[in-house]
C-alpha positions as CSV (number, residue, x, y, z in Angstrom):
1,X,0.0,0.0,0.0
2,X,1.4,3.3,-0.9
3,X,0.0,6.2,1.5
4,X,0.9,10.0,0.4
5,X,2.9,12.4,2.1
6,X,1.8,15.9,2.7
7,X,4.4,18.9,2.0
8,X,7.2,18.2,4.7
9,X,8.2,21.8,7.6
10,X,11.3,22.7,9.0
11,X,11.9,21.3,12.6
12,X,15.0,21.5,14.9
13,X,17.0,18.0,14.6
14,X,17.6,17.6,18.4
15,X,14.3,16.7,18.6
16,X,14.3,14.0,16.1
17,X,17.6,12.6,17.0
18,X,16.6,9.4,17.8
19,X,14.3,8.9,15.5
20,X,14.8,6.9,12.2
21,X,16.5,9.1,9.6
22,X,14.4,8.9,7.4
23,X,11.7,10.8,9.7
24,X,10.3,14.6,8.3
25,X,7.5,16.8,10.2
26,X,4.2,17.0,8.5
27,X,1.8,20.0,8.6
28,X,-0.6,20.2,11.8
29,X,2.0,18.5,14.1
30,X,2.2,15.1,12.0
31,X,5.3,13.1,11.5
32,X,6.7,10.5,8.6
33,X,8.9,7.9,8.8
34,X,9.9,6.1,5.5
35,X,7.9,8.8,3.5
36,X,4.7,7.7,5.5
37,X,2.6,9.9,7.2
38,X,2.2,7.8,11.1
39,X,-1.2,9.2,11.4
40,X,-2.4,7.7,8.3
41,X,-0.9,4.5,9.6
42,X,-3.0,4.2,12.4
43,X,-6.0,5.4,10.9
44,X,-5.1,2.4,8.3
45,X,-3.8,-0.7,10.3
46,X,-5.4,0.2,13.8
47,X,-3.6,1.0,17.5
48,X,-1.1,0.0,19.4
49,X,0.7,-0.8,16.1
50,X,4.6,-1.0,15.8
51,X,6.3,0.7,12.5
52,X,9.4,-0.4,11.4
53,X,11.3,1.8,8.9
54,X,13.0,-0.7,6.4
55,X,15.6,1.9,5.4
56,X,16.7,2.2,8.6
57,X,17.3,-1.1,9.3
58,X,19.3,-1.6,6.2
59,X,21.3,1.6,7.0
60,X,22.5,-0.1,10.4
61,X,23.1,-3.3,9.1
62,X,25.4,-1.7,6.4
63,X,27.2,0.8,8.9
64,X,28.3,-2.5,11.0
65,X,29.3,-4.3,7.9
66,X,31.5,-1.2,6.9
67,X,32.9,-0.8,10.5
68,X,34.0,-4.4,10.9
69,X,34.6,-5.4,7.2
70,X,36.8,-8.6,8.5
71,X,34.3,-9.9,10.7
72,X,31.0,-12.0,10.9
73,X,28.3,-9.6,12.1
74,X,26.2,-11.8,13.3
75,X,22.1,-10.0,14.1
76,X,20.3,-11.1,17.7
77,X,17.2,-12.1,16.6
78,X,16.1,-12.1,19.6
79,X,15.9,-8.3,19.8
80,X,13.0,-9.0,16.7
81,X,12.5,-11.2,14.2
82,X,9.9,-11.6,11.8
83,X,10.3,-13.3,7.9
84,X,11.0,-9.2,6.6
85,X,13.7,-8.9,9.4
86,X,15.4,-12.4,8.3
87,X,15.0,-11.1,4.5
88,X,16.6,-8.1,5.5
89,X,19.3,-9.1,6.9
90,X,20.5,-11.4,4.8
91,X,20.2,-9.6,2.1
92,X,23.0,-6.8,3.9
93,X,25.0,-9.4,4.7
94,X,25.1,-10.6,8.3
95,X,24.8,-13.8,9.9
96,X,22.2,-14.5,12.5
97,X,21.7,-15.1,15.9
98,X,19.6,-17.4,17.6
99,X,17.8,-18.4,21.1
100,X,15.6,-21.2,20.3
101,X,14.3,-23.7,18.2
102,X,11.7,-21.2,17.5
103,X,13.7,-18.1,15.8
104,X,15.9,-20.8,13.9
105,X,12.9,-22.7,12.3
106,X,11.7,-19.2,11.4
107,X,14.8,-17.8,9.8
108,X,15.5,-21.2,8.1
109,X,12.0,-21.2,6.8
110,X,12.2,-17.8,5.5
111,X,15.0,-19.0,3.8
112,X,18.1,-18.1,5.8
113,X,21.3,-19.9,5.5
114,X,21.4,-22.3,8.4
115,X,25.0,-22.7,7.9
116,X,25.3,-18.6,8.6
117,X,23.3,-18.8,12.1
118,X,24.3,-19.6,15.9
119,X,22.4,-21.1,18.3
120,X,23.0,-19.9,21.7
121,X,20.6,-20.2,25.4
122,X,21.9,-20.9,28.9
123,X,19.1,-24.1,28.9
124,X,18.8,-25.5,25.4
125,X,15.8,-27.7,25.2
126,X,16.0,-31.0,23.6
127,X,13.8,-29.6,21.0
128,X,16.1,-26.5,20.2
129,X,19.2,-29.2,19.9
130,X,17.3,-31.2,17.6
131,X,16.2,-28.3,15.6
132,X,19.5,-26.5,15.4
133,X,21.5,-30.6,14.2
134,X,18.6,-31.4,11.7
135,X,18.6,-27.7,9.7
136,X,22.9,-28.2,10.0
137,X,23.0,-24.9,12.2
138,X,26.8,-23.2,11.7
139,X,27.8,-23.3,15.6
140,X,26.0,-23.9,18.5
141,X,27.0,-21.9,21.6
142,X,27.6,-24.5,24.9
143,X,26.7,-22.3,28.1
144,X,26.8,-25.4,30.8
145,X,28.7,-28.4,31.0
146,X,26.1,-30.7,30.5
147,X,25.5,-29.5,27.4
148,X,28.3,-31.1,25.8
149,X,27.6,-34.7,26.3
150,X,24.0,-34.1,25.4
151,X,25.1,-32.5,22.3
152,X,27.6,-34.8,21.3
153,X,25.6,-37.9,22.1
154,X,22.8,-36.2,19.5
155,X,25.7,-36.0,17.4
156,X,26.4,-39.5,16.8
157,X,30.0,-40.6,16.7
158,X,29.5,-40.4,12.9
159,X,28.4,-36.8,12.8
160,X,30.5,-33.4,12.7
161,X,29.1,-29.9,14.9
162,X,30.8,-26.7,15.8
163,X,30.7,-25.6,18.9
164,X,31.7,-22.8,21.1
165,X,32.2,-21.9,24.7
166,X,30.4,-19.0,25.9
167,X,33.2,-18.0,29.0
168,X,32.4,-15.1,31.3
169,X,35.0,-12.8,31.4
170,X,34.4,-11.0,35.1
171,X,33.4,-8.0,33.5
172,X,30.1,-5.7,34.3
173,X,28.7,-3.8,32.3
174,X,25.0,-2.9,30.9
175,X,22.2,-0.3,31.5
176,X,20.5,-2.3,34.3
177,X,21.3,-5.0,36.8
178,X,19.1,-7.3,35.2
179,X,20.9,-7.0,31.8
180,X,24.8,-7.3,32.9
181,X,25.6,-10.7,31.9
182,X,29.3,-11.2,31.8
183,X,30.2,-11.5,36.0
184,X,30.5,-15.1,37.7
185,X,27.1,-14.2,39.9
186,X,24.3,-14.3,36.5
187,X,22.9,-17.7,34.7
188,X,25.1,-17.7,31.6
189,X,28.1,-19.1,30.6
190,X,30.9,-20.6,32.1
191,X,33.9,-19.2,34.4
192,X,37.0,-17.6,33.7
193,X,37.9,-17.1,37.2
194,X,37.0,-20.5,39.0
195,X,38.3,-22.5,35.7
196,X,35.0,-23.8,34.2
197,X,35.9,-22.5,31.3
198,X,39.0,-24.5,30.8
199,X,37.8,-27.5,31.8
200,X,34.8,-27.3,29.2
201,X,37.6,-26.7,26.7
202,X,38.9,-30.0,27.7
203,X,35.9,-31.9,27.5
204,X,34.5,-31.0,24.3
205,X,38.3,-31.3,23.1
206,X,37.9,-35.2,24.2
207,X,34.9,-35.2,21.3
208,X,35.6,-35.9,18.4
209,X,32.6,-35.1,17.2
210,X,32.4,-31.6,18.2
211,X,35.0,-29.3,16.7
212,X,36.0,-26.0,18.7
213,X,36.3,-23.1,16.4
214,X,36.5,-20.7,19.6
215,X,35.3,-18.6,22.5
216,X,32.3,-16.5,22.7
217,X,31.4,-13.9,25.9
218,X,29.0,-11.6,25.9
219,X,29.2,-8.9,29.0
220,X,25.6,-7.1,29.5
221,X,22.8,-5.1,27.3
222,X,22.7,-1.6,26.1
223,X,26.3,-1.0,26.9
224,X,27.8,2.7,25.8
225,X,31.6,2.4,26.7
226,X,33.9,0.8,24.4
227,X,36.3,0.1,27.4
228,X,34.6,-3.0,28.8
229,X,34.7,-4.6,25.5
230,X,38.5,-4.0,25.2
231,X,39.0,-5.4,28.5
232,X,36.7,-8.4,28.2
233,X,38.9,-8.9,24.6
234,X,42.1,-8.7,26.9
235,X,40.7,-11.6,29.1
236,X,39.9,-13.3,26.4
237,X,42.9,-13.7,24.4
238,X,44.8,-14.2,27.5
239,X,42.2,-17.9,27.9
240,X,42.5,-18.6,23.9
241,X,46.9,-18.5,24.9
242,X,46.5,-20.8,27.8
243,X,44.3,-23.5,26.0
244,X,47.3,-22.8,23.1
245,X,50.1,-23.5,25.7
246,X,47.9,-26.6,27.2
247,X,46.1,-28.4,24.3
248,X,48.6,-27.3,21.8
249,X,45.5,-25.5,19.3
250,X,45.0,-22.0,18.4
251,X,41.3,-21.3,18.2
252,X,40.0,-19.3,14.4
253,X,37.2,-17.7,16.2
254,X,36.3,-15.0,19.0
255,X,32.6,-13.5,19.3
256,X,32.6,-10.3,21.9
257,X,28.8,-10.3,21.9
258,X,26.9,-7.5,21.4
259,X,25.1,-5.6,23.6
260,X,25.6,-2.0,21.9
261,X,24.0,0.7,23.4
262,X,21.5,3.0,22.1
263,X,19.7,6.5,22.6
264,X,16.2,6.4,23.7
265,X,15.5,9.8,24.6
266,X,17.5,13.0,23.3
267,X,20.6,13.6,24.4
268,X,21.4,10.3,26.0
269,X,24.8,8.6,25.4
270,X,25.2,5.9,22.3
271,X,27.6,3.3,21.5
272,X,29.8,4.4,18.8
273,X,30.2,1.6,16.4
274,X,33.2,3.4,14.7
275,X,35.1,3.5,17.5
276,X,34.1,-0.1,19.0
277,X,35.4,-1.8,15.7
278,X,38.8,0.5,15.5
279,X,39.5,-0.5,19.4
280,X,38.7,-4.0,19.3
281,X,40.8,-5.0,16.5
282,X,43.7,-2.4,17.4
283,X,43.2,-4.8,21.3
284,X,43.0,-7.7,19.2
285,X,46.4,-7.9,17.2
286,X,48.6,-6.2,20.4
287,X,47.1,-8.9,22.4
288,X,47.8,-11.8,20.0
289,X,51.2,-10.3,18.7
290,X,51.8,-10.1,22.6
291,X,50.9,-14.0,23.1
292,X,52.4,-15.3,19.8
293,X,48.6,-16.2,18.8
294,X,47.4,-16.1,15.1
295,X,44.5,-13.4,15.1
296,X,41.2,-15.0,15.3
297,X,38.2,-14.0,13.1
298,X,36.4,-11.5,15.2
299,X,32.0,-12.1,15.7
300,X,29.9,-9.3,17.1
301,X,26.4,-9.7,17.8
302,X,24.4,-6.2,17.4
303,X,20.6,-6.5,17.9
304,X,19.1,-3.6,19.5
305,X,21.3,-1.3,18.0
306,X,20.5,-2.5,14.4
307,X,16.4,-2.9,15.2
308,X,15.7,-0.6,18.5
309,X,16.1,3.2,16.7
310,X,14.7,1.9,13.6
311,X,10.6,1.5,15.2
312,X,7.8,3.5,16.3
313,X,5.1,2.5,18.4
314,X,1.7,4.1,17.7
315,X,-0.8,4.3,20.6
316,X,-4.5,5.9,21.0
317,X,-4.9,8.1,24.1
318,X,-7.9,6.4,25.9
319,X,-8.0,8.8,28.8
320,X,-6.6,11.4,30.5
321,X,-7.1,11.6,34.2
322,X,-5.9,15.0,36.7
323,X,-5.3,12.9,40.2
324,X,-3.6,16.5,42.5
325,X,-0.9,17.3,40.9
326,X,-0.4,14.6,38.4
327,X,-1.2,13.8,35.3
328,X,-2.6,10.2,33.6
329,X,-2.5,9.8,30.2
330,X,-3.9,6.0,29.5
331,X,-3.2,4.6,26.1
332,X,-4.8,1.5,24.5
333,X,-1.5,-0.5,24.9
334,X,0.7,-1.4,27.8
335,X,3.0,-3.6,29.0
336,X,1.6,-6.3,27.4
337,X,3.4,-5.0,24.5
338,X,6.1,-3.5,26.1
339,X,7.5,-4.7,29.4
340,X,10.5,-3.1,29.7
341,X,9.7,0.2,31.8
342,X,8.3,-2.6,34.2
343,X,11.6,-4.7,33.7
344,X,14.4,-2.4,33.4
345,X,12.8,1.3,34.3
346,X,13.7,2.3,30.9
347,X,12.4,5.7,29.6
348,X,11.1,6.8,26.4
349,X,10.1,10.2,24.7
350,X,6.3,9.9,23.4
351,X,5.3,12.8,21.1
352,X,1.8,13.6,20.2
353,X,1.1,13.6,16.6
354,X,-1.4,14.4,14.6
355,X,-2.2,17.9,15.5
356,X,-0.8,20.8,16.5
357,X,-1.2,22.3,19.5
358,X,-0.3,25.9,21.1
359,X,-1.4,24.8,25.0
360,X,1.0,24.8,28.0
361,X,3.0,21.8,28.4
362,X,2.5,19.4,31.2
363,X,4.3,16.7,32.6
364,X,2.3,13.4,32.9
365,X,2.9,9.7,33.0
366,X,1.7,7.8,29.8
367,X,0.1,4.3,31.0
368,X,-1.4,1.5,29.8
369,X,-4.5,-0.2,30.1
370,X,-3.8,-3.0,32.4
371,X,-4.5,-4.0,35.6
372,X,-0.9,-3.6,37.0
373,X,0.2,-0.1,38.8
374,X,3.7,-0.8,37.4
375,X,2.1,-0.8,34.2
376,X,3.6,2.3,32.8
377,X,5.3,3.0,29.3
378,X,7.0,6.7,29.9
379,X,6.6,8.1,33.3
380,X,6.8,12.0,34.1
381,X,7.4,13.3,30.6
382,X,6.0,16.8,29.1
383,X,3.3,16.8,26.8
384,X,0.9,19.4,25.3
385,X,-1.6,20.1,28.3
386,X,-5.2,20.0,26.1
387,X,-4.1,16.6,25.4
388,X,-7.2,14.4,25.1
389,X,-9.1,10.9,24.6
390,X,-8.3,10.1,20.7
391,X,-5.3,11.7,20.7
392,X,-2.5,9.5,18.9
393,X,1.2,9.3,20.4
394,X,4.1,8.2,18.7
395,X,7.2,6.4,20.4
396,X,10.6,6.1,18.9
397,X,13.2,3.6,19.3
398,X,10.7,0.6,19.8
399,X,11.8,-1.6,17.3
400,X,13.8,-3.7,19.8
401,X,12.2,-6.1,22.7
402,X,9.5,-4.6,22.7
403,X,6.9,-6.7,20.1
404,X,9.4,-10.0,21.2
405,X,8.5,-9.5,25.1
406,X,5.1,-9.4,24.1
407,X,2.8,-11.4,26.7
408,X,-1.0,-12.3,26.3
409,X,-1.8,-10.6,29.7
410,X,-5.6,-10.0,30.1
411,X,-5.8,-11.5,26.6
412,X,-5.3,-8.0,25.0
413,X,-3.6,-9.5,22.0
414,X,-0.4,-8.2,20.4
415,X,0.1,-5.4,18.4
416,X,1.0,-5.7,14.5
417,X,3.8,-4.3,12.7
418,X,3.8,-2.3,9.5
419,X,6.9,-2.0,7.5
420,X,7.7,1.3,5.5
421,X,10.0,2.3,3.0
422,X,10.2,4.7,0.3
423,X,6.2,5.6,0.5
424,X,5.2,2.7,0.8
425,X,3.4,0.9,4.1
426,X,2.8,-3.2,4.0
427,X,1.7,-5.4,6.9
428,X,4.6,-7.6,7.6
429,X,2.9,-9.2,11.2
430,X,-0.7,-9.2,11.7
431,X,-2.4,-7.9,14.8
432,X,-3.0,-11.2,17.3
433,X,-6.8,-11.5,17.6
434,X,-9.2,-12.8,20.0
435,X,-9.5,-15.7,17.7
436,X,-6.4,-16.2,17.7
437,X,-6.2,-16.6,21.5
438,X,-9.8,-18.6,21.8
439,X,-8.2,-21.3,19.4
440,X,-5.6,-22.4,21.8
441,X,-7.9,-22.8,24.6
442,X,-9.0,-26.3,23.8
443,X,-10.7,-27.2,27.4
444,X,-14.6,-27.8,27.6
């Protein structure tokens, strides 16, 4: 479907800073993001509604591939995934990255490379393993020590797998406590400090079945310093010399993750990509050079930071509601759709769009329409003060785990997504309905 665009006006480019690029103002306060006017959108597909600007997502992809030109850029498809995304991807070039038997029967469906993807999870299912051996999945991440017999007895002695070792470097790092990943005290991986690393080295060495093509490690979530990468890469190196000077191999392979940072409300701090990719490998060849190591191919694993800036999420203002001092401006979504100001505290910059409006700001708290009190998307943030029932607000950077955290809570239903690009708006995941959620109640 191709929607017009109305005449675009001038507006400051703070303001739109995290937006997708490809966003211009409208006339009577609208916005458009991949030459499509959001108002139309919603008047067209229905709210809550997530748009993702295909442009945009490209344009990230292709700034990683040009930053680390050597390396596999591999995406987290956990951040989002739908058959566009995999398409997408691929097409720019980078690898995927998977959590479950789930997003690899998806991507492989869709008809991504299963020799280009990486399965990873701290508690692999026996239905994930299975998945990821019969579609020939390129490496398969082990997280606990368990998971190498089971993986090698699904092998077969006659059968070949790559593996990895996902080691946790003692490093902290991350936006929230519940999102730093690479200390000894959090589920994942296996120990750099207490040797469980090593020893899974050793074990998986002692199967012939499994070949080692390296070490992965992967130190927390919406990260904006480069320097805990470097020093996780230090730690690293100096466990791919030891299992050198002990088991006489040099690994190809090292994946730092991802975990890049990005800006959800103006002014905030971002990643820079640029400078990650010119530190890492500058870390890289001292450290090798420094160990007598060959350099190993260097993985990366951006998600958010190639999904999160490029969506919008579209909500209808339900109503407003003046308790003293504050200000309650209830939308027809939630955290049904978006969990992670519940989860994490994070905080987002709604805008209203759709008209204009000359009233004295206030500051309210957008929430949802749940039955939670935590249930709030963007809390104590300034809006126009006639704002009203019917109202429409956008929200930027909501392209990443936002849509996959999704729950069915009070059988809402989730949202669907509308891809734009170059003027043109197409459904790429339909809105769940209530049949949808009546058909997998099967009891009498």
């Amino acid at each position: 479907m191709t929607i017009a665009v109305l005449s675009e006006m001038p507006a400051g480019a703070g303001e739109l800073s995290v937006w997708p690029a490809s966003t211009t103002p409208l006339p009577h306060g609208g916005l458009a993001v991949g030459g499509v006017a959001l108002t139309e959108i919603a008047d067209r597909f229905d709210t809550p509604a997530y748009v993702l600007d295909e442009g945009e997502v490209r344009g990230r992809c292709r700034t990683y591939r040009a930053a680390f030109p050597d390396a596999e850029v591999l995406y987290a498809a956990k951040a989002f995934l739908s058959r566009a995304m995999v398409r997408w991807v691929q097409e720019e070039g980078l690898g995927l990255d998977v959590c479950s038997a789930g997003e690899l029967e998806l991507a492989v469906t869709a008809g991504f490379p299963p020799e280009r993807i990486v399965l990873h999870g701290n508690a692999k299912s026996p239905r994930d393993l299975e998945a990821a051996l019969r579609l020939g999945v390129g490496r398969i991440v082990i997280d606990s020590p368990s998971e190498i017999a089971r993986i090698a007895a699904a092998v077969g002695l006659g059968g070949h797998q790559k593996v990895m070792v996902r080691v946790v470097p003692g490093v902290s790092a991350g936006g929230h406590d519940k999102i730093r990943t690479g200390t000894d005290d959090q589920k994942f991986g296996l120990s750099l400090t207490d040797g469980g690393a090593q020893h899974a080295v050793k074990r998986i060495l002692g199967q012939p079945q499994l070949e080692l093509t390296g070490l992965h490690c992967h130190i927390g979530s919406q990260i904006t310093d480069v320097k805990p990468y470097q020093v996780a890469l230090r730690r690293m190196v100096g466990l791919m010399a030891r299992i050198r000077d002990t088991h006489g191999i040099c690994l190809p392979e090292l994946d730092m993750g991802g975990g890049h940072g990005v800006a959800y409300r103006a002014g905030e701090p971002v990643l820079d990509v640029t400078a990650l990719a010119g530190r890492l490998r500058t870390e890289l060849v001292r450290g090798c050079a420094a160990a007598g190591l060959a350099v190993p191919r260097l993985l990366i694993e951006p998600g958010r930071a190639v999904a999160g800036p490029a969506g919008v999420a579209l909500y209808r203002v339900l109503a407003v509601k003046h308790t003293g001092e504050r200000v309650f401006v209830a939308v027809d979504g939630g955290m049904s759709d978006n969990p992670r100001p519940a989860l994490y505290g994070v905080r987002y910059a709604p805008r209203l769009i759709g008209r204009g409006s000359t009233a004295t700001p206030c500051t309210a708290t957008v929430v949802g329409r749940h039955c939670e009190a935590g249930d709030i998307l963007a809390a104590d943030v300034e809006l126009p003060g006639d704002i009203h029932p019917g109202d429409l607000l956008a929200v930027p950077v909501a392209g990443a785990y936002q849509l996959s955290m999704a729950s069915g809570y009070n059988l809402v239903g989730r949202p669907a997504v509308i891809a734009v690009h170059e003027g043109t708006a197409r459904l790429i995941v339909r809105r769940e309905t209530l049949e949808d959620l009546r058909s997998r109640d099967v009891g009498d």
